[in-house]
NUPA-783867 format. One record per atom (N, C-alpha, C, O): residue number from 0; chain; x, z, y; residue in three letters; atom name. Coordinates in nm, 4 decimals. Example, Ala and Ser with C-alpha at 12.3 -4.5 7.8 and 13.67 -1.06 7.14 Angstrom:
     i   ch         px         pz         py    aa   at
     0    A     1.3190     0.7800    -0.5690   ALA    N
     0    A     1.2300     0.7800    -0.4500   ALA   CA
     0    A     1.3200     0.7800    -0.3300   ALA    C
     0    A     1.4236     0.8465    -0.3319   ALA    O
     1    A     1.2850     0.7080    -0.2250   SER    N
     1    A     1.3670     0.7140    -0.1060   SER   CA
     1    A     1.2900     0.7870     0.0030   SER    C
     1    A     1.3409     0.8039     0.1138   SER    O
***
This chain:
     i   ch         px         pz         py    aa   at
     0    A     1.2098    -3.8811     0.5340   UNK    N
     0    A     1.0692    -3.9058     0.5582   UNK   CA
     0    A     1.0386    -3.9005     0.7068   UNK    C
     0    A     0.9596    -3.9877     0.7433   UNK    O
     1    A     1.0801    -3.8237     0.7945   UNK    N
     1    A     1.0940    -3.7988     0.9155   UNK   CA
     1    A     1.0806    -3.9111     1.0226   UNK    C
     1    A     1.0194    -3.9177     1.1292   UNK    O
     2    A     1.1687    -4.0049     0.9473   UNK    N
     2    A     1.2045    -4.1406     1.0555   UNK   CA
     2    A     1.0738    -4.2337     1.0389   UNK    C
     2    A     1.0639    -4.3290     1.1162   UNK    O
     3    A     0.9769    -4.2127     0.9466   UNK    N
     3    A     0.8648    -4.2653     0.9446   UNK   CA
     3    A     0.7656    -4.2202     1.0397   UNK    C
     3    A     0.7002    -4.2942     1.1132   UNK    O
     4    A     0.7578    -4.0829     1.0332   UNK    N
     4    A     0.6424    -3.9866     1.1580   UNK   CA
     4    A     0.7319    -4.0392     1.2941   UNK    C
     4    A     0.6924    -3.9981     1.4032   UNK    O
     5    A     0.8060    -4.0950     1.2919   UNK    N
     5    A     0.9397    -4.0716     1.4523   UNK   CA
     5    A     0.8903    -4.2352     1.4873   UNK    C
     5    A     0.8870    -4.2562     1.6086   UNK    O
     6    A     0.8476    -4.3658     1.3924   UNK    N
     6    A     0.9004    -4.4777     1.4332   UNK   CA
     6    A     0.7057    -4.5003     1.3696   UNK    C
     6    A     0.7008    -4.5879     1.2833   UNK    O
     7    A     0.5986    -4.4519     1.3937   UNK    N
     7    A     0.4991    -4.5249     1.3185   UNK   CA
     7    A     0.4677    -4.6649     1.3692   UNK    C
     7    A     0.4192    -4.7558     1.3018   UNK    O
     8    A     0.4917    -4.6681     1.4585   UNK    N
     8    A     0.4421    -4.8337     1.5091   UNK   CA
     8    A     0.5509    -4.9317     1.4466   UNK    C
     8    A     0.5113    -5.0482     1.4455   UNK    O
     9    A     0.6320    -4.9197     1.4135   UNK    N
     9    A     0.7770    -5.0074     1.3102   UNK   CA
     9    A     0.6995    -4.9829     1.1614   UNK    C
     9    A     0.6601    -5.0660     1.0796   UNK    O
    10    A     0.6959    -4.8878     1.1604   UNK    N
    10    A     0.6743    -4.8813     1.0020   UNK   CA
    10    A     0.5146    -4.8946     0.9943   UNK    C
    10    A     0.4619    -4.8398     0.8974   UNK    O
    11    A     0.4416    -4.9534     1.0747   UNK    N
    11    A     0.2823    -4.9477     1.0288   UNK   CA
    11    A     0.2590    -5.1118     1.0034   UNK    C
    11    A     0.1447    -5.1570     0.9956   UNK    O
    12    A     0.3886    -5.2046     0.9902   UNK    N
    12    A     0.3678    -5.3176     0.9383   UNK   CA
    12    A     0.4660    -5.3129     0.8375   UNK    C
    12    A     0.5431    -5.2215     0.8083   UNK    O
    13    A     0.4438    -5.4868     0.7618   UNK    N
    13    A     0.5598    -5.4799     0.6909   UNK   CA
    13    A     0.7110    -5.5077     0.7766   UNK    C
    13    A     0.7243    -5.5567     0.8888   UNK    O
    14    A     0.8137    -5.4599     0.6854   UNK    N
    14    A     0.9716    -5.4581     0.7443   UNK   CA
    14    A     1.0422    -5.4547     0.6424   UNK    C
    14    A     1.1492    -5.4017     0.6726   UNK    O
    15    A     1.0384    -5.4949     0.4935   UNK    N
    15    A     1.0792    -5.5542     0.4115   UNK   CA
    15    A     1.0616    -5.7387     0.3586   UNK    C
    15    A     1.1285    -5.8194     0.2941   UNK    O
    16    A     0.9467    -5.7372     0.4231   UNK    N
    16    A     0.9262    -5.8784     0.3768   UNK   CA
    16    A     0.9629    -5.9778     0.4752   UNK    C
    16    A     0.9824    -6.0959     0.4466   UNK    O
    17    A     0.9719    -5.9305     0.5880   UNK    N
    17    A     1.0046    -6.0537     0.6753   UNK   CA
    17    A     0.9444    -6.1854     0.6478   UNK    C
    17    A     0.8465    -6.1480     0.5833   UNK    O
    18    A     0.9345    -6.3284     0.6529   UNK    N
    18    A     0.8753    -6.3876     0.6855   UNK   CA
    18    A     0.8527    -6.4506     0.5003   UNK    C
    18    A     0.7871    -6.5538     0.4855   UNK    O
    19    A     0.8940    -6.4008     0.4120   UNK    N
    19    A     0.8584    -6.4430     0.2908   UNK   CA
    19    A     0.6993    -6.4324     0.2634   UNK    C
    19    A     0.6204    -6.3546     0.3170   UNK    O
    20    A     0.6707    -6.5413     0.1559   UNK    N
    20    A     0.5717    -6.5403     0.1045   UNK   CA
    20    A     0.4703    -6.4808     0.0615   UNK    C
    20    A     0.3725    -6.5533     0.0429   UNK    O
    21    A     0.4574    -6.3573     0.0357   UNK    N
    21    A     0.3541    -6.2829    -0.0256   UNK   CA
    21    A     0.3397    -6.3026    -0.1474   UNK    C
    21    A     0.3979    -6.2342    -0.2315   UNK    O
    22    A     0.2717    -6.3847    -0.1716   UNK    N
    22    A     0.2470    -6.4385    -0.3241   UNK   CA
    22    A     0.3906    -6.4671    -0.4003   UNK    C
    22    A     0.4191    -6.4434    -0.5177   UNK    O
    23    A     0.4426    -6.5044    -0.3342   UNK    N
    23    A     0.5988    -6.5071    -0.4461   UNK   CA
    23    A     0.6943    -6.3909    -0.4816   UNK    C
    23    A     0.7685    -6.3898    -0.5799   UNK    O
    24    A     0.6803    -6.2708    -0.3677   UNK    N
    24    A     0.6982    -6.1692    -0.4008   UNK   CA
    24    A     0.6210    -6.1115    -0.5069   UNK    C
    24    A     0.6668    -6.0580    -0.6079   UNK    O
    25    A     0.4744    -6.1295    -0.4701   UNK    N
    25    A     0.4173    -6.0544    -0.5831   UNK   CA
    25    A     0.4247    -6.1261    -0.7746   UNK    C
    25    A     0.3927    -6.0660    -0.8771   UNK    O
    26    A     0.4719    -6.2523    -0.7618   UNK    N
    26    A     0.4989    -6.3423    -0.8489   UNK   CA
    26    A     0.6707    -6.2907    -0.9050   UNK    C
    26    A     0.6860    -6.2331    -1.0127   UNK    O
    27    A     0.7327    -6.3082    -0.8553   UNK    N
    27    A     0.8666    -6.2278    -0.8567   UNK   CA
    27    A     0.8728    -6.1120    -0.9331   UNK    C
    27    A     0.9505    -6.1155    -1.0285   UNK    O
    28    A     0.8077    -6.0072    -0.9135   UNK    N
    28    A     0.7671    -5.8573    -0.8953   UNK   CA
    28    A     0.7623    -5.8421    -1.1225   UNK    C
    28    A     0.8350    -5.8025    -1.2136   UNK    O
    29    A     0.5913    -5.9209    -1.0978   UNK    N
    29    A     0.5808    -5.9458    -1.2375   UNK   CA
    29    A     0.6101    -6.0325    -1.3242   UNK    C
    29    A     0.5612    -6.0366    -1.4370   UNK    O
    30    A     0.7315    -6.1453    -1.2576   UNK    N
    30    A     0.8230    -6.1841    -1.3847   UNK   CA
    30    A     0.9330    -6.0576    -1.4279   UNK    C
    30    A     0.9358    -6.0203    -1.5452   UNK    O
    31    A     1.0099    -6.0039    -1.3397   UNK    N
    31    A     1.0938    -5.8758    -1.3526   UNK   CA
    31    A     1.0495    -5.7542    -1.4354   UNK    C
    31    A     1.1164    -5.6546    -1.4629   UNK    O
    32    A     0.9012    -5.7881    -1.4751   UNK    N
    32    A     0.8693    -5.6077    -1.5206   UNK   CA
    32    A     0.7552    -5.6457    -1.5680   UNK    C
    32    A     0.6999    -5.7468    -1.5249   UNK    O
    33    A     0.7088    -5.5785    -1.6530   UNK    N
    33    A     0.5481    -5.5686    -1.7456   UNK   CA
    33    A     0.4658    -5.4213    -1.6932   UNK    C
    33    A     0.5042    -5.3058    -1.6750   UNK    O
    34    A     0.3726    -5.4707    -1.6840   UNK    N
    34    A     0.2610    -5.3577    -1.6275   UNK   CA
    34    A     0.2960    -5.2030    -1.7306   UNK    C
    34    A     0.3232    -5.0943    -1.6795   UNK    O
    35    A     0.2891    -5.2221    -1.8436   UNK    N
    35    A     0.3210    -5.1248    -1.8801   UNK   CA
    35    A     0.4710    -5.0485    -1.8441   UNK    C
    35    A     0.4922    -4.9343    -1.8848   UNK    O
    36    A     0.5522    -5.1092    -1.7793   UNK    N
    36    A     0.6915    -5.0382    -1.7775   UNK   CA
    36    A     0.6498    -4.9580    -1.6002   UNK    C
    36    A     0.7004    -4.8562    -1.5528   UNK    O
    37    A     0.5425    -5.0494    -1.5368   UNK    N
    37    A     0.5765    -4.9961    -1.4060   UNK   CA
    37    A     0.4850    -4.8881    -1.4154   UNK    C
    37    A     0.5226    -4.7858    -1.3583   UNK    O
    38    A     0.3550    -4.8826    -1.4827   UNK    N
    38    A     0.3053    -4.7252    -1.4886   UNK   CA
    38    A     0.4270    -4.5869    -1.5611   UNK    C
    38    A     0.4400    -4.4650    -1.5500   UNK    O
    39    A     0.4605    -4.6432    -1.5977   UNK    N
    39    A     0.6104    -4.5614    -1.7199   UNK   CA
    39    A     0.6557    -4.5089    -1.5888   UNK    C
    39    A     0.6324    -4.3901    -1.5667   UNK    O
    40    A     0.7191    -4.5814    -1.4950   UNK    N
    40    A     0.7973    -4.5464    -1.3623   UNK   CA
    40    A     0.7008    -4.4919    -1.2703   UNK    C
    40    A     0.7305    -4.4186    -1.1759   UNK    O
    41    A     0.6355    -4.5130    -1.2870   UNK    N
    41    A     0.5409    -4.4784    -1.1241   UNK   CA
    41    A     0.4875    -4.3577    -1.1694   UNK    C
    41    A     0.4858    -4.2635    -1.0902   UNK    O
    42    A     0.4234    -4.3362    -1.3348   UNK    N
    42    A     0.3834    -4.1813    -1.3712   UNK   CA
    42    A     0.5399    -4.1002    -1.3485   UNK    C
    42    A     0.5294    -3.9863    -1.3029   UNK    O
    43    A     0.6767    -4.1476    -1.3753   UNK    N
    43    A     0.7546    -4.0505    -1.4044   UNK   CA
    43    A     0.7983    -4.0160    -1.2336   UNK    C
    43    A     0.8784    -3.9302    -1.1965   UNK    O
    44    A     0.7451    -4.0797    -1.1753   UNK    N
    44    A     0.7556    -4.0037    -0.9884   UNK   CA
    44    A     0.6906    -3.9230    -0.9546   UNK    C
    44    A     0.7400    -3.8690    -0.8556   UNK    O
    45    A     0.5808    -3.8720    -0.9897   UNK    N
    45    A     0.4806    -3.8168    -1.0145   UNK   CA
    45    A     0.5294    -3.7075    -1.0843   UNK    C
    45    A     0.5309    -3.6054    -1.0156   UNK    O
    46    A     0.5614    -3.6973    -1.1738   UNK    N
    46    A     0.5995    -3.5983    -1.2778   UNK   CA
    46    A     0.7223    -3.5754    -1.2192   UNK    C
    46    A     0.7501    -3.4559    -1.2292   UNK    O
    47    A     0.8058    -3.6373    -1.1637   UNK    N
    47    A     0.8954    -3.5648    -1.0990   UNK   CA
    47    A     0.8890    -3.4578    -0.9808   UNK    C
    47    A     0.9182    -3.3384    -0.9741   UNK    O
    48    A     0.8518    -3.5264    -0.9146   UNK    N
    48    A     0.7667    -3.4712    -0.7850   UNK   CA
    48    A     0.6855    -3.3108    -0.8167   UNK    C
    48    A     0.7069    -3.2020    -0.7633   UNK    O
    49    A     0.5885    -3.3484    -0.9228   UNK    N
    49    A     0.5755    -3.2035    -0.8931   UNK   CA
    49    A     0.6248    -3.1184    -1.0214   UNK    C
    49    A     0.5611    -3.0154    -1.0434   UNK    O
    50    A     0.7255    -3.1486    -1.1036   UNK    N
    50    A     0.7490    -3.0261    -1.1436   UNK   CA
    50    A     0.9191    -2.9931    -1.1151   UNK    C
    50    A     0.9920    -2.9262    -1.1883   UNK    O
    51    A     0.9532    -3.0551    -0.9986   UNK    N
    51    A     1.0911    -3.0438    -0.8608   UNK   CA
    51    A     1.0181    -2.8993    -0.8147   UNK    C
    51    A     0.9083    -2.8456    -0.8293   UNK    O
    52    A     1.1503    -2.8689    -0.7484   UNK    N
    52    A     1.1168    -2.6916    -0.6762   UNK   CA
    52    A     1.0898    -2.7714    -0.5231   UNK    C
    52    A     1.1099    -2.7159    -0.4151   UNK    O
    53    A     1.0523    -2.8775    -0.5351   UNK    N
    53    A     1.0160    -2.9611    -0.3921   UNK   CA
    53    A     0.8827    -2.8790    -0.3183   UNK    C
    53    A     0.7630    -2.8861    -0.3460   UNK    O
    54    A     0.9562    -2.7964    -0.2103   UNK    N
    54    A     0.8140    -2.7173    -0.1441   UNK   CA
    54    A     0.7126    -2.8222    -0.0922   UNK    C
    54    A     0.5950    -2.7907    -0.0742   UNK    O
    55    A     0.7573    -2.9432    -0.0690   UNK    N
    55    A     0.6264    -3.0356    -0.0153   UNK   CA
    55    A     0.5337    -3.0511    -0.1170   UNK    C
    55    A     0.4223    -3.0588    -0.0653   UNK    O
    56    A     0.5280    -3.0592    -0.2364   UNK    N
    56    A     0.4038    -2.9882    -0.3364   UNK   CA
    56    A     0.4052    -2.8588    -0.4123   UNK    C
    56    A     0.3830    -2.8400    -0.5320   UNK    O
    57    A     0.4335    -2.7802    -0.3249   UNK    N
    57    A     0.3951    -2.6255    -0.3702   UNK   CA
    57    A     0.2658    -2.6084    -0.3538   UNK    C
    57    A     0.2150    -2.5453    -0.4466   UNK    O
    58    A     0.1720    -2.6504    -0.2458   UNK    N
    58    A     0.0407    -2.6034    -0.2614   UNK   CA
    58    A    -0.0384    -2.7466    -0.3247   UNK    C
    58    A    -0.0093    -2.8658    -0.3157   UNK    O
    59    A    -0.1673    -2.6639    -0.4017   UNK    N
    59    A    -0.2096    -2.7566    -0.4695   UNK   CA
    59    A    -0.3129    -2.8395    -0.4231   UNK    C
    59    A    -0.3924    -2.8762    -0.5096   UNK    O
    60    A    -0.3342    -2.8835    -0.2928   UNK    N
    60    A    -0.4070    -2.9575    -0.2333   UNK   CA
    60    A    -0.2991    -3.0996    -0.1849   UNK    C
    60    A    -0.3241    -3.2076    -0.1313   UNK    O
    61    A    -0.1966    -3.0476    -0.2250   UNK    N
    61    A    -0.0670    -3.1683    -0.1656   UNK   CA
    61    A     0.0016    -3.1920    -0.3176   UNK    C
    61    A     0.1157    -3.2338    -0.2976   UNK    O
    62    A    -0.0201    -3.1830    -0.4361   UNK    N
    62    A    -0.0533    -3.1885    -0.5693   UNK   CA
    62    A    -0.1713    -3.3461    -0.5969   UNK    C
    62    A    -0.1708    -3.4657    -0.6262   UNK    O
    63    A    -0.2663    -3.2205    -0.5571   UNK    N
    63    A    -0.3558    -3.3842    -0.5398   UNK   CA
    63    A    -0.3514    -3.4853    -0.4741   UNK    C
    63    A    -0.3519    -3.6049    -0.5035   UNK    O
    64    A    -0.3464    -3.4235    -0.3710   UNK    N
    64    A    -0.3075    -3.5895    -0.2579   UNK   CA
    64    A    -0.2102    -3.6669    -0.3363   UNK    C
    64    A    -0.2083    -3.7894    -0.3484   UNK    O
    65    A    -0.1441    -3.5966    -0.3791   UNK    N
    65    A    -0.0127    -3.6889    -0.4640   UNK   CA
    65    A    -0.0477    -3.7604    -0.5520   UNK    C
    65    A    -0.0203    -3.8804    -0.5483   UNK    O
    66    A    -0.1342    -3.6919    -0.6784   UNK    N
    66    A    -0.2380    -3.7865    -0.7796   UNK   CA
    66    A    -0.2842    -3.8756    -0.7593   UNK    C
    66    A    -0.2591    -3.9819    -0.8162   UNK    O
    67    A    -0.3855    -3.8542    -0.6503   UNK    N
    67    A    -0.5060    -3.9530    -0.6225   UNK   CA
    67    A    -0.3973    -4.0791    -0.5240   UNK    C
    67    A    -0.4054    -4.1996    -0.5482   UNK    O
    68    A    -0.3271    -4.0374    -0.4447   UNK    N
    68    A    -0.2158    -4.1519    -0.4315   UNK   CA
    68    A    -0.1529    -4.2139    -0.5706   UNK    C
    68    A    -0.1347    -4.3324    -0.5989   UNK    O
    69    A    -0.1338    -4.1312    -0.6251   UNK    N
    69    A    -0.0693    -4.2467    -0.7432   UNK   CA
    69    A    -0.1832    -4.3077    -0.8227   UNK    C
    69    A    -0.1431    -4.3824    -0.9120   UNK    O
    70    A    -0.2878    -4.2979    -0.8154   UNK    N
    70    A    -0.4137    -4.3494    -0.9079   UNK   CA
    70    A    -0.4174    -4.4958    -0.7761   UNK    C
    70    A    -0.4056    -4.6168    -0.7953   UNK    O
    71    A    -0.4364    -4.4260    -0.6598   UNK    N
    71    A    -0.4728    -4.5848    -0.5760   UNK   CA
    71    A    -0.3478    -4.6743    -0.5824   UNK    C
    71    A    -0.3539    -4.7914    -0.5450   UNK    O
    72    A    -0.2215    -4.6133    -0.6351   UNK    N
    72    A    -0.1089    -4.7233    -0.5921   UNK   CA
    72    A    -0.1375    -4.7885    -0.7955   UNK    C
    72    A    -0.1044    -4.8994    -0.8376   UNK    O
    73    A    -0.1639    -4.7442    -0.8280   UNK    N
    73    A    -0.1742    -4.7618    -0.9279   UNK   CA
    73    A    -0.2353    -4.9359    -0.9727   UNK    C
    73    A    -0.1806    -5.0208    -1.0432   UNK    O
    74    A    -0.3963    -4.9411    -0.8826   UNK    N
    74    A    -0.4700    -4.9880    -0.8774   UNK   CA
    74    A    -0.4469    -5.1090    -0.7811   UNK    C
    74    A    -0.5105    -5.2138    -0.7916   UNK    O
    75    A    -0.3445    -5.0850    -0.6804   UNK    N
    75    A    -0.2618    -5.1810    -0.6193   UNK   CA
    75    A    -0.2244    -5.2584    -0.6634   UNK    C
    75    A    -0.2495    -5.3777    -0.6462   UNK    O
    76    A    -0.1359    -5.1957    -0.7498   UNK    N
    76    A    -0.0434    -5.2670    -0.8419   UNK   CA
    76    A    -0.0973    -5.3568    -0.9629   UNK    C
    76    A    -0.0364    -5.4540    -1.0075   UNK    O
    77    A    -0.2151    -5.3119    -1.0074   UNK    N
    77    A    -0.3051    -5.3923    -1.0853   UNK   CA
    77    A    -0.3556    -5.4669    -1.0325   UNK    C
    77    A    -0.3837    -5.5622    -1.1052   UNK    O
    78    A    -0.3967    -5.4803    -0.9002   UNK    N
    78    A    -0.3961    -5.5924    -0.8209   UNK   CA
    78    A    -0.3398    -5.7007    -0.7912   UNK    C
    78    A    -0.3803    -5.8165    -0.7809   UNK    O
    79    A    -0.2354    -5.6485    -0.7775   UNK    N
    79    A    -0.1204    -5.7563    -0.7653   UNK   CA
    79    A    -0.0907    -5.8250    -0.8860   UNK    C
    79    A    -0.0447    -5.9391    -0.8811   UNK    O
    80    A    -0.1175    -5.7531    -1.0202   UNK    N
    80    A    -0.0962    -5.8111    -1.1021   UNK   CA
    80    A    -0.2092    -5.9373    -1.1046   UNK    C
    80    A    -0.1834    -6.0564    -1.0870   UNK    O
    81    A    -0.3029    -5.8949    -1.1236   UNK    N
    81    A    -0.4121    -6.0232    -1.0919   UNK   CA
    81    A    -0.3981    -6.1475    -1.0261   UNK    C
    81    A    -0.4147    -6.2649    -1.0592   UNK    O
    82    A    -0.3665    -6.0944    -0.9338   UNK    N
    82    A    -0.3191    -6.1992    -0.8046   UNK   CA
    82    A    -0.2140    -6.3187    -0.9290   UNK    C
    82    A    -0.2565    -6.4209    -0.9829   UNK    O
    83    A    -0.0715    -6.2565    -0.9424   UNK    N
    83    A    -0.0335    -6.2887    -1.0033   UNK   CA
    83    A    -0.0280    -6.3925    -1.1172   UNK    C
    83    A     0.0149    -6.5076    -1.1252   UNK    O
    84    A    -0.0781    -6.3215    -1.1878   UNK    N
    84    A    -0.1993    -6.4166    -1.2968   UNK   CA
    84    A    -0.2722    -6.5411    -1.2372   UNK    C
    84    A    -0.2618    -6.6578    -1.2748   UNK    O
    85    A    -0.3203    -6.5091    -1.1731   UNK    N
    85    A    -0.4019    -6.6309    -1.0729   UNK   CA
    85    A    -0.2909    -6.7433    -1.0702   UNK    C
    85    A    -0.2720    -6.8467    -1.1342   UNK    O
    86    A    -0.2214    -6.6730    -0.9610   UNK    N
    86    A    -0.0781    -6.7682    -0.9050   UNK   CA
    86    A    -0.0686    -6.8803    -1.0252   UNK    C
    86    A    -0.1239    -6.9901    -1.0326   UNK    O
    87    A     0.0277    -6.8094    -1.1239   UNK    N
    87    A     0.0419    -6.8660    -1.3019   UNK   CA
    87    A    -0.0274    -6.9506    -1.3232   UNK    C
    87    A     0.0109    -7.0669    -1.3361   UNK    O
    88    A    -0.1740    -6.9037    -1.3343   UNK    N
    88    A    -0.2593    -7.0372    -1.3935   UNK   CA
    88    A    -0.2901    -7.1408    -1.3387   UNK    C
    88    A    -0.3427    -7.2358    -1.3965   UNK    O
    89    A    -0.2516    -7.1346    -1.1793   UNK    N
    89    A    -0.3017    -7.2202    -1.0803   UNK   CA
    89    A    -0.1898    -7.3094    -1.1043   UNK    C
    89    A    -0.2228    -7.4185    -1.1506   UNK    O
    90    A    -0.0929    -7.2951    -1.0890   UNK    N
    90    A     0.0299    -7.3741    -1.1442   UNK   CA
    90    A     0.0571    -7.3927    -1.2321   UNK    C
    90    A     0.1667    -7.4469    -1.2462   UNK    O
    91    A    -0.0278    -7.3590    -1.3561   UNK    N
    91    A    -0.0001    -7.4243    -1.4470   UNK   CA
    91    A    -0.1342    -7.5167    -1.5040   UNK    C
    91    A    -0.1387    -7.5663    -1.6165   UNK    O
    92    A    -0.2448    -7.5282    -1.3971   UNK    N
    92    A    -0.3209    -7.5920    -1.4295   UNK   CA
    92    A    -0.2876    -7.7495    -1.3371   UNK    C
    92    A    -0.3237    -7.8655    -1.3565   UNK    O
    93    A    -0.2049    -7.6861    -1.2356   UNK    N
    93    A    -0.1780    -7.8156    -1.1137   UNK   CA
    93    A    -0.0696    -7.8801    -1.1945   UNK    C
    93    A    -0.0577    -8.0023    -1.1846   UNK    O
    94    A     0.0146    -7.8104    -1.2766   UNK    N
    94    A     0.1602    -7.9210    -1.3438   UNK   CA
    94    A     0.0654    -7.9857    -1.4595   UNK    C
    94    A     0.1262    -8.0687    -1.5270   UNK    O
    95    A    -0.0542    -7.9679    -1.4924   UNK    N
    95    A    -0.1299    -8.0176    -1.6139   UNK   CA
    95    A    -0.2020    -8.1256    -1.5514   UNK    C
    95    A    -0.2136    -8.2322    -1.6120   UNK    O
    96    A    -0.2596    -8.1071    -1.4185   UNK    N
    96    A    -0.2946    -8.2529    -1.3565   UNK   CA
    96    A    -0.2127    -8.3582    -1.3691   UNK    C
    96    A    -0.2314    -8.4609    -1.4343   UNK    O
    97    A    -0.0922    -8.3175    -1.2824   UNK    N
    97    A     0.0154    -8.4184    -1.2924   UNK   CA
    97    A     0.1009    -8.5345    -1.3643   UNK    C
    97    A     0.1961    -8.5863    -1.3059   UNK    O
***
């Protein structure tokens, strides 16, 4: 975690995506996986996290921060799913012009 507080100006953009698409990643993302499998994963990080002897949530104000982070990534991710969806219908309303 360290090399993140050490490098914030590298890591305060993206540095996985490099010059790809956006939308096809996020298109990608939810052909690979169903909304329900990624809350399955994303609650069981969570549940890992804090019931680990991990002192970075021993106190319970860094407990929550952890929650309410996983509720907004949550909501991200339902985002993206949308997006998604969009993408889908848009292309499949443009191959229906055609």
């Amino acid at each position: 975690m360290q090399r993140f507080y050490d490098n914030k100006e590298f890591f305060n953009k993206p540095v996985l995506t490099g010059a790809q698409n956006p939308y096809e990643i996020i298109k990608t993302y939810f052909q690979d996986r169903e909304m329900y499998e990624v809350r399955i994963r994303l609650w069981n990080l969570v549940e890992t996290a804090l019931t680990s002897n991990n002192i970075q949530f021993s106190e319970a104000e860094e407990r929550l921060s952890l929650i309410h982070f996983y509720g907004q990534l949550e909501e991200l991710i339902e985002a993206n799913l949308k997006i998604a969806t969009q993408i889908k219908e848009e292309l499949t309303s443009t191959q229906e012009i055609e």
